[in-house]
C-alpha positions as CSV (number, residue, x, y, z in Angstrom):
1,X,21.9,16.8,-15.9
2,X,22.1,14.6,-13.1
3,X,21.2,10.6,-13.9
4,X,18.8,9.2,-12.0
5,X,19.5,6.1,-9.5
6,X,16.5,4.6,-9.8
7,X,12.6,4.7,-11.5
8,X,10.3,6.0,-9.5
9,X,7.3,4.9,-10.9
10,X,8.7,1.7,-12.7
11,X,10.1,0.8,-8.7
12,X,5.5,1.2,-7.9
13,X,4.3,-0.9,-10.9
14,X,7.0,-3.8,-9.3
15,X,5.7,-3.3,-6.2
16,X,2.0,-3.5,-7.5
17,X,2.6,-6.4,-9.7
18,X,4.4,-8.7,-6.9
19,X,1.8,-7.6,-4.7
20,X,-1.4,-8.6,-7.3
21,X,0.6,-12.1,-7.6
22,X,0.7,-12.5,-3.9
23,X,-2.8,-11.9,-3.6
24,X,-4.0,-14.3,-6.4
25,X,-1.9,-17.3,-5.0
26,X,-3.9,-16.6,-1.7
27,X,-7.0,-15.4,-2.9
28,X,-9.2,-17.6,-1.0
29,X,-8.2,-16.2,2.3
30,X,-9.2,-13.4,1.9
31,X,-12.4,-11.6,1.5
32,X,-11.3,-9.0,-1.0
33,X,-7.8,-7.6,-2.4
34,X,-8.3,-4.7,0.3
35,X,-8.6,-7.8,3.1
36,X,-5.3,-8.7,1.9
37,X,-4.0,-5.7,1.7
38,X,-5.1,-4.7,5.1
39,X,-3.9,-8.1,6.6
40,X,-0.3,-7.6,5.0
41,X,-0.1,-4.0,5.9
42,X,-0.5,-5.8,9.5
43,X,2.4,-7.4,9.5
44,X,4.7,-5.0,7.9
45,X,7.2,-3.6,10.1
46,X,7.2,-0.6,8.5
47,X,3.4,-0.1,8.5
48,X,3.6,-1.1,12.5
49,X,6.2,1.5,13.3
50,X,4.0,4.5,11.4
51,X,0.7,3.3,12.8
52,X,2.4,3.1,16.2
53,X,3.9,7.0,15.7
54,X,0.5,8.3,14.3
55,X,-2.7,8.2,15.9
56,X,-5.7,6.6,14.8
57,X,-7.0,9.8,13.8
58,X,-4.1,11.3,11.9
59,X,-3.9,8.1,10.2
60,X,-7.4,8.3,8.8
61,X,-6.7,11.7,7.7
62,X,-3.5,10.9,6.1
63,X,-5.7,7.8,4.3
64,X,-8.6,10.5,3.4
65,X,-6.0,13.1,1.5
66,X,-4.9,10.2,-0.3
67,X,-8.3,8.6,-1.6
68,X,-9.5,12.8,-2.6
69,X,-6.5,12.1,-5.2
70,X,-7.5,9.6,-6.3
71,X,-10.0,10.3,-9.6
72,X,-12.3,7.6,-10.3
73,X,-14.0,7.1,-14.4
């Protein structure tokens, strides 16, 4: 069996929880944590080169897929 490099899922909860910390040390920027996450998506230049190779359209279609995953209580 081959060892894994590296934790998927425990390499997301990092990302979450430095994420949650940023946004309560600059809360009252910001309207709601999707604000902030829109506003830091803005300046990523990662986020910037996809929005840039995807349409506006495929984008929101991408972002649709992802929220019918999503299951709610």
């Amino acid at each position: 069996m081959k060892k894994k490099v590296f934790d998927c899922v425990e390499m997301k909860r990092q990302a979450q929880v430095k994420l949650m910390q940023e946004y309560e040390s600059r809360k009252e920027e910001f309207e709601s944590y999707v604000d902030f996450l829109n506003s830091t998506a803005s300046s990523d230049p990662l986020v910037m080169a996809f929005r840039k190779k995807h349409s506006e359209s495929q984008i929101r279609e991408i972002e649709d897929k992802g929220a019918k995953k999503v299951k709610t209580a």
